[in-house]
C-alpha positions as CSV (number, residue, x, y, z in Angstrom):
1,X,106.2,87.2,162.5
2,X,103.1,85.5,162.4
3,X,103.1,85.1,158.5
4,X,106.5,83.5,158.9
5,X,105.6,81.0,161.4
6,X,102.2,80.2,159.7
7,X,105.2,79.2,156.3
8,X,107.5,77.9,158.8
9,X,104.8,75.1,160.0
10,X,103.0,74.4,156.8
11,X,106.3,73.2,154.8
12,X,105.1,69.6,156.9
13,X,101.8,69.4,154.6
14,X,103.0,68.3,151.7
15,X,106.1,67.0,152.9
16,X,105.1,63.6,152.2
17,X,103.9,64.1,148.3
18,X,107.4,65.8,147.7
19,X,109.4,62.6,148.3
20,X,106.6,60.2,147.5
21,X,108.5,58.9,144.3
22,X,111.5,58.2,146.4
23,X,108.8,56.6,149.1
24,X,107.5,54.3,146.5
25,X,110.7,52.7,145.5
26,X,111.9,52.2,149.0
27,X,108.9,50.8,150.1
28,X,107.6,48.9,146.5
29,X,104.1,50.6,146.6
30,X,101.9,51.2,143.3
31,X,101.6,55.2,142.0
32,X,97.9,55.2,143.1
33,X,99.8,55.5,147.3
34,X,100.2,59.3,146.8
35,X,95.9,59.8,147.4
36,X,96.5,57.5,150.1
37,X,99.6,59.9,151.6
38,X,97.5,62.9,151.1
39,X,94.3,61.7,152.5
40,X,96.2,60.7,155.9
41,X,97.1,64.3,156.3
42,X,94.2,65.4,155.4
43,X,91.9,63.0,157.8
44,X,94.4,63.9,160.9
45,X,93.7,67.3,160.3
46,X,89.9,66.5,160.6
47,X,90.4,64.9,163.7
48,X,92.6,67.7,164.6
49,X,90.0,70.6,163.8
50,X,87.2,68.3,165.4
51,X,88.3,68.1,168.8
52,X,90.5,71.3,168.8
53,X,86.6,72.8,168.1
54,X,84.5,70.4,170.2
55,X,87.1,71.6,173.2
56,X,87.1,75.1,172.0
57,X,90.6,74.8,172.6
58,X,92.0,77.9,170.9
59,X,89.3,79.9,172.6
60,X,89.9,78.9,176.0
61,X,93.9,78.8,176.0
62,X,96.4,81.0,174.8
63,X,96.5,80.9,170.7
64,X,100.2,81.2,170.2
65,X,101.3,78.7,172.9
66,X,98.6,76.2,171.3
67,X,100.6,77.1,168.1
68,X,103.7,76.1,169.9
69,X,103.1,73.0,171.5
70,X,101.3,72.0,167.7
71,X,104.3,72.8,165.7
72,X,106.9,70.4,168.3
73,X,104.3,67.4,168.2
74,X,103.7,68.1,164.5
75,X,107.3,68.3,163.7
76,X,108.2,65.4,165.6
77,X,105.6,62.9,164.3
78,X,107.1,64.5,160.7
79,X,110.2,62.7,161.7
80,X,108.4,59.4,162.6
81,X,108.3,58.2,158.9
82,X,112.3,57.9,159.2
83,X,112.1,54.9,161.5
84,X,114.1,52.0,159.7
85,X,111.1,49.5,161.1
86,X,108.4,51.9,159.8
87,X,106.1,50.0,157.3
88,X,104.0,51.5,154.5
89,X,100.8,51.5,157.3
90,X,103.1,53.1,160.2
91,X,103.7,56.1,157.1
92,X,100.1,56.4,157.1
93,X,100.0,56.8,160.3
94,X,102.6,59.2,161.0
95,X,101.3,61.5,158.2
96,X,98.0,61.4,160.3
97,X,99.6,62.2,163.5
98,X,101.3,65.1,161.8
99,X,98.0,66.3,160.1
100,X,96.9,66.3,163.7
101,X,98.7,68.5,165.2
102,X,98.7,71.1,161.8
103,X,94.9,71.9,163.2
104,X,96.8,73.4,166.2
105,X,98.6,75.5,162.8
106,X,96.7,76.9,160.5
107,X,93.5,77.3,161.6
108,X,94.8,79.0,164.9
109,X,96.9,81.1,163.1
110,X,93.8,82.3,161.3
111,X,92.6,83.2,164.8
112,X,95.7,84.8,166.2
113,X,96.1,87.1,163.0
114,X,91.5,88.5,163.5
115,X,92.8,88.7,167.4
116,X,95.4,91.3,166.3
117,X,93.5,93.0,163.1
118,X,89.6,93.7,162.7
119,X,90.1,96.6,160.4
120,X,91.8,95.1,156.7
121,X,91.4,91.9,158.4
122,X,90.9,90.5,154.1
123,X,94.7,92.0,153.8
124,X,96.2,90.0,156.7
125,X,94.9,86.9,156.3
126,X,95.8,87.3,152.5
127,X,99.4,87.4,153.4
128,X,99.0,84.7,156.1
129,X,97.2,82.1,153.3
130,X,99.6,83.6,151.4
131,X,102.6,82.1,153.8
132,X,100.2,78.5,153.7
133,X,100.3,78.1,150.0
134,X,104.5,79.1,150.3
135,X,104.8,76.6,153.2
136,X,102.6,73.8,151.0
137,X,104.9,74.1,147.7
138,X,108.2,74.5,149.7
139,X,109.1,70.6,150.2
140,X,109.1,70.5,146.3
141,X,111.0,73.6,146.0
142,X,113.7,71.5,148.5
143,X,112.9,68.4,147.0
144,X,114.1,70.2,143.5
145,X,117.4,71.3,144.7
146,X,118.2,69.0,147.2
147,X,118.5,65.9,144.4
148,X,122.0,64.9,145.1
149,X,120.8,64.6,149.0
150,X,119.5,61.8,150.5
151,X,115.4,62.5,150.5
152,X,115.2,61.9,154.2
153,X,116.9,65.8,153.4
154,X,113.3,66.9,153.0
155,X,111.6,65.5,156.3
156,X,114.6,67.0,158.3
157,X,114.0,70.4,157.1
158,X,110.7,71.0,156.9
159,X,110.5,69.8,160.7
160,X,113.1,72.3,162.0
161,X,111.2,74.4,160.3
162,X,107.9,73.7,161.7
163,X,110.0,73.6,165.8
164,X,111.6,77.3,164.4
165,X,107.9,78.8,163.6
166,X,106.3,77.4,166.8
167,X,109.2,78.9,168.9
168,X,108.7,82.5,166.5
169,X,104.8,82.8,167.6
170,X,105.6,81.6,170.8
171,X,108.4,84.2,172.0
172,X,107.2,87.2,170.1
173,X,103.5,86.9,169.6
174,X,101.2,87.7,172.4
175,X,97.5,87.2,172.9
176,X,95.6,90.0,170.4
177,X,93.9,92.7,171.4
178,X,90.8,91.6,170.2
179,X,90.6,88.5,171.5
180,X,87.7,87.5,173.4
181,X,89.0,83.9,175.7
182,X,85.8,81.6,176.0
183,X,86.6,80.3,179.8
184,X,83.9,78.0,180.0
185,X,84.0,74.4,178.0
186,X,81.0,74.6,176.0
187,X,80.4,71.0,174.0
188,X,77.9,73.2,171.1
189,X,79.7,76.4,171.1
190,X,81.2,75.0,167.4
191,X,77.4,75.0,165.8
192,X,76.7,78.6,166.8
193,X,78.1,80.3,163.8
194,X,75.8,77.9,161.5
195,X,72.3,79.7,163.4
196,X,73.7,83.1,161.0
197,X,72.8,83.1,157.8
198,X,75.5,85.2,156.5
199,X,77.9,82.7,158.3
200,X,76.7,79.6,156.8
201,X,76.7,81.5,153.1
202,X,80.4,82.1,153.4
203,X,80.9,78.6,154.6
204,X,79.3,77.2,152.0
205,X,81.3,79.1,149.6
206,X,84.1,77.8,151.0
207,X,83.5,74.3,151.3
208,X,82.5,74.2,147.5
209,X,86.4,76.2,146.9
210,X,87.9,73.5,149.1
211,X,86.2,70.7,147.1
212,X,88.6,71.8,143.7
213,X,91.8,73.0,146.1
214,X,93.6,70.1,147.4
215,X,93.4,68.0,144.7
216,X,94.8,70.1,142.6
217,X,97.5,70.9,145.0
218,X,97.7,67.3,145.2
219,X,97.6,66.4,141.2
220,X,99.8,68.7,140.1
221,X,103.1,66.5,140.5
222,X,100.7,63.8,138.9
223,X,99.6,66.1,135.7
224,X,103.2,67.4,134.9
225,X,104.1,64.0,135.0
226,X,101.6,62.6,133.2
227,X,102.7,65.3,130.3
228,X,106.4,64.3,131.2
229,X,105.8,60.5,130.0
230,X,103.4,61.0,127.0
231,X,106.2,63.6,125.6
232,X,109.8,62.1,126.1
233,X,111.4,65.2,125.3
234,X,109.6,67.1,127.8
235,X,112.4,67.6,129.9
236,X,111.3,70.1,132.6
237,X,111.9,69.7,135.9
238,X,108.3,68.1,138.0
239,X,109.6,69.0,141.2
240,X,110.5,72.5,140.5
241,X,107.8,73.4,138.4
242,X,105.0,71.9,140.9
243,X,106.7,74.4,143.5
244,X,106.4,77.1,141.6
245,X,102.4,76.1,140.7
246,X,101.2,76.1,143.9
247,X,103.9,78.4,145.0
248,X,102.6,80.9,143.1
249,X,99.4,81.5,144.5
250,X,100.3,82.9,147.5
251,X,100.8,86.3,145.1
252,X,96.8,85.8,144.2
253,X,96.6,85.3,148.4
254,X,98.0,88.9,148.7
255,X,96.6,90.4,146.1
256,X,93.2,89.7,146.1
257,X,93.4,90.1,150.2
258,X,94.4,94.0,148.8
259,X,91.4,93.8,146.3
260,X,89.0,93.0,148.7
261,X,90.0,96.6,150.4
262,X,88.3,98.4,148.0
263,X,85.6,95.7,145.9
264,X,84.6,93.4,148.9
265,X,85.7,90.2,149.9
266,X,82.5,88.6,148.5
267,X,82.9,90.0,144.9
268,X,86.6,88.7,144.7
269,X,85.8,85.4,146.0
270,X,82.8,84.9,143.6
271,X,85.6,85.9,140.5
272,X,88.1,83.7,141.7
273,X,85.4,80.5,142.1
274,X,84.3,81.5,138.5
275,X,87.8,81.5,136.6
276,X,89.1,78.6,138.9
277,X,86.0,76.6,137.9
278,X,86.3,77.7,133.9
279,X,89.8,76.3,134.7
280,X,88.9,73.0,135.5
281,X,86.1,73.1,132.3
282,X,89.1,73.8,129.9
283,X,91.9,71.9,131.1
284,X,91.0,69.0,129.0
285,X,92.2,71.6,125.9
286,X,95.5,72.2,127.8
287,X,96.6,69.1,129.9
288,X,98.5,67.3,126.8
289,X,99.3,70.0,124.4
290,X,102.0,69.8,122.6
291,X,103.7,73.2,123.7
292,X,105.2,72.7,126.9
293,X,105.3,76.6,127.9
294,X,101.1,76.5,127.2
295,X,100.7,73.9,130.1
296,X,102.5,75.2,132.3
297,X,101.1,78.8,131.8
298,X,97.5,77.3,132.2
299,X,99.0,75.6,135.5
300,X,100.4,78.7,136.7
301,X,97.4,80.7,135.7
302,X,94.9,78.0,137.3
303,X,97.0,77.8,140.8
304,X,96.6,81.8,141.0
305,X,93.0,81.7,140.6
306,X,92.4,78.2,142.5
307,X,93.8,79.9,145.7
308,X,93.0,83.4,145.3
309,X,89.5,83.1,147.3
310,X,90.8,81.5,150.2
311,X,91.8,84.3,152.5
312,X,88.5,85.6,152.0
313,X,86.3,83.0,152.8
314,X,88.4,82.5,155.7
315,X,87.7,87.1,156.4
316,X,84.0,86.1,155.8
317,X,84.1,83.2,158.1
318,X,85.5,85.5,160.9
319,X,83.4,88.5,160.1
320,X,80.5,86.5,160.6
321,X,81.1,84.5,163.8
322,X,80.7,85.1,167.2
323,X,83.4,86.6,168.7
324,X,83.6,84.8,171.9
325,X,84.1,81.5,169.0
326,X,85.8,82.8,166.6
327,X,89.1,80.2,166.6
328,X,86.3,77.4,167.4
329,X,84.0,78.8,164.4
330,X,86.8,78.8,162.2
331,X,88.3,75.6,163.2
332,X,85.1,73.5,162.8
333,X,84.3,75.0,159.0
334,X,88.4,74.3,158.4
335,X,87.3,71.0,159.3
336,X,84.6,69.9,157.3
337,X,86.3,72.1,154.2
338,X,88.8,69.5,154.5
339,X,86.8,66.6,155.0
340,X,85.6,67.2,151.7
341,X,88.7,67.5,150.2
342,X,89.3,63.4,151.3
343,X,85.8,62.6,148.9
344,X,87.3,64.7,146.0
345,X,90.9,63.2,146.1
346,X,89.4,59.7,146.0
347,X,87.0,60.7,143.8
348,X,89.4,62.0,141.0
349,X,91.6,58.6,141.7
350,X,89.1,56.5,141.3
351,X,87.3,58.4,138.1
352,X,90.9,58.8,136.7
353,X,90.7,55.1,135.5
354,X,87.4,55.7,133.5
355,X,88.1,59.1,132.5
356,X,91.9,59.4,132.4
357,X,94.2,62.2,133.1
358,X,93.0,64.4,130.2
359,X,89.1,64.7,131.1
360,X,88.8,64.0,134.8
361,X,89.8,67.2,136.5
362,X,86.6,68.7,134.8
363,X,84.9,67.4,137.7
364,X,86.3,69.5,140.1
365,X,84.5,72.4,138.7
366,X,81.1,71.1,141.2
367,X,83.2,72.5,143.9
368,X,83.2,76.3,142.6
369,X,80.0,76.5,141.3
370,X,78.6,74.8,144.3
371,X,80.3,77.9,145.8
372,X,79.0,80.7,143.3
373,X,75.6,79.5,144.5
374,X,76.0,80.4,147.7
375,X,77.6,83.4,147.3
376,X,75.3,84.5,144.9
377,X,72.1,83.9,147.1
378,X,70.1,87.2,146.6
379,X,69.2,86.5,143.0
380,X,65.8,84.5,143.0
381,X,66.5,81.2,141.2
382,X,70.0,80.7,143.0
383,X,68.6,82.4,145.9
384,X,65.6,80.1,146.6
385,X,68.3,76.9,145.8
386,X,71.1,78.2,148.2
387,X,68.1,79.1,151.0
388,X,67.4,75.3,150.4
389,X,71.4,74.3,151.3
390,X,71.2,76.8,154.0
391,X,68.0,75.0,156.1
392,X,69.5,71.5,155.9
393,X,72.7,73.3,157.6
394,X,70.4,74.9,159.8
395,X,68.5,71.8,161.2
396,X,72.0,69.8,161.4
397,X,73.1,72.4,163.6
């Protein structure tokens, strides 16, 4: 139940980038709108995850009704971009609003899930990522078969979809057995995972996976059609195929969740930053090939291993925090994981028109090595630099 309302609620994400070519010609906007789209989603959910954390909301109230009343307000500001008098700014702004109310989502379904399961928590939140990553391809999987429809198709779906998973966690999902409600508003309570060493480790190891994540999420339409235009005879569907890219990394979600049963979380994570980051070093050999099938095996290859740690950063994070903050802990290091993703999606636009599309996604490979560092901290040279990353985190908090 709860990994079907976790897909249910994050088919909004990418709602937006699924019809953006049909947004554009309505609307008249240049191609370069789609970071804008993205990074509206993205900075409402930073504003979501701020103050969600800073009230230690999903700590002091019931998880799954947060989830509910997230998933109406989130599915209703999803609709807002269908207003006949919405301008290209009021889009912008409804993508925020919905971004908003998705930190009420995802990170808070993180939380429900470690209040049900401490024991293979790595295997259940593999599944529930998994049902993220699903949820974030879908609108291109609708946008794919629903051509002869209208495209307002997409926005109506995804939000009864969204209404459909908040009512799911709502009516059959109670409060966890494990879960320990902070009843006291505590305005710090969201730093004190950072005084743990092990904690801000894992956190850095995720914030360097979130630097590569999104924008790839968010560049694949863009790459595939990028290919699509430099060979005419192409011919493969962008919507479909972007779907089943991202899409397909919710298998890696669930299988390296299982993985990390018997290897560690840690030692899974630190395999996927390393061949998701040799991923972004070699796509320059693969990104305009001339054999179709070759890019979109690299692709397919490159979403499985660019998604693959996620779950088990997110099982680190959770191990590590306190348990009386564990939905704050995870909803603050959600949010600056994703604030980062706004600086790598501009970044890549803006470097795309010095480097182009063949060489610039070699810069997203920072991200995982940024994360290797950390996760590899009890070697001596990569130990002393990470325990250097780890007492600037330590005096901000």
């Amino acid at each position: 139940m709860i990994v079907m309302a976790q897909f249910c609620c994050t088919s909004l994400w990418f709602a937006g980038n699924a019809i953006l070519p049909d947004i554009i010609l309505q609307f008249h906007l240049l191609p370069d709108f789609l970071a804008h789209l993205t990074i509206a989603v993205q900075v409402g959910f930073i504003a979501g995850t701020l103050i969600f954390a800073v009230l230690t909301i999903a700590d002091r109230f019931s998880p799954s009704l947060v989830f509910f009343v997230s998933s109406v307000f989130a599915a209703l500001f999803n609709l807002g971009i269908l207003l006949e008098s919405v301008q290209p700014n009021g889009l912008l702004l409804f993508r925020f609003l919905t971004g908003f109310f998705l930190a009420g989502i995802y990170p808070v379904g993180m939380k429900i899930a470690a209040d049900h399961y401490q024991q293979g928590l790595g295997k259940s939140l593999g599944f529930l990522v998994g049902a993220l990553v699903i949820g974030t391809a879908f609108p291109h999987l609708l946008k794919s078969v629903t051509t002869s429809f209208p495209w307002h198709t997409v926005v109506y779906a995804t939000s009864a979809l969204s209404v459909f998973g908040g009512v799911m966690m709502m009516r059959w999902i109670p409060d966890g057995p494990f879960r320990k409600p902070g009843q006291q508003l505590n305005f710090t309570s969201f730093l004190a995972g950072f005084r743990n060493k092990n904690f801000r480790s894992v956190a850095i190891g995720y914030f360097g996976h979130m630097w590569e994540l999104y924008t790839f999420w968010a560049f694949v339409p863009v790459m595939l059609g990028a290919y699509h235009s430099y060979y005419n005879r192409a011919g493969f569907d962008v919507s479909f195929w972007s779907f089943v890219i991202i899409g397909s990394g919710a298998l890696a979600c669930v299988f390296s969740g299982l993985f990390s049963q018997r290897f560690g979380a840690k030692k899974i994570a630190g395999i996927a930053l390393f061949l998701s980051g040799l991923c972004c070093l070699l796509s320059p050999f693969f990104l305009f090939i001339s054999t179709a099938w070759l890019l979109i095996v690299f692709l397919i290859f490159w979403g499985l291993v660019v998604i693959a740690d996620s779950p088990l950063f997110s099982t680190l994070v959770a191990q590590n925090s306190p348990a009386e903050s564990r939905g704050t802990s995870l909803t603050i290091v959600n949010c600056i994981g994703f604030s980062i993703t706004i600086i790598s999606i501009q970044t890549i636009q803006l470097l795309s028109n010095y480097l182009g599309q063949k060489y610039v996604y070699m810069v997203l490979a920072t991200g995982p090595f940024i994360g290797l560092i950390a996760l590899l901290n009890n070697t001596s040279i990569i130990g002393r630099a990470n325990d250097s990353l780890m007492r600037i985190i330590k005096k901000i908090a």
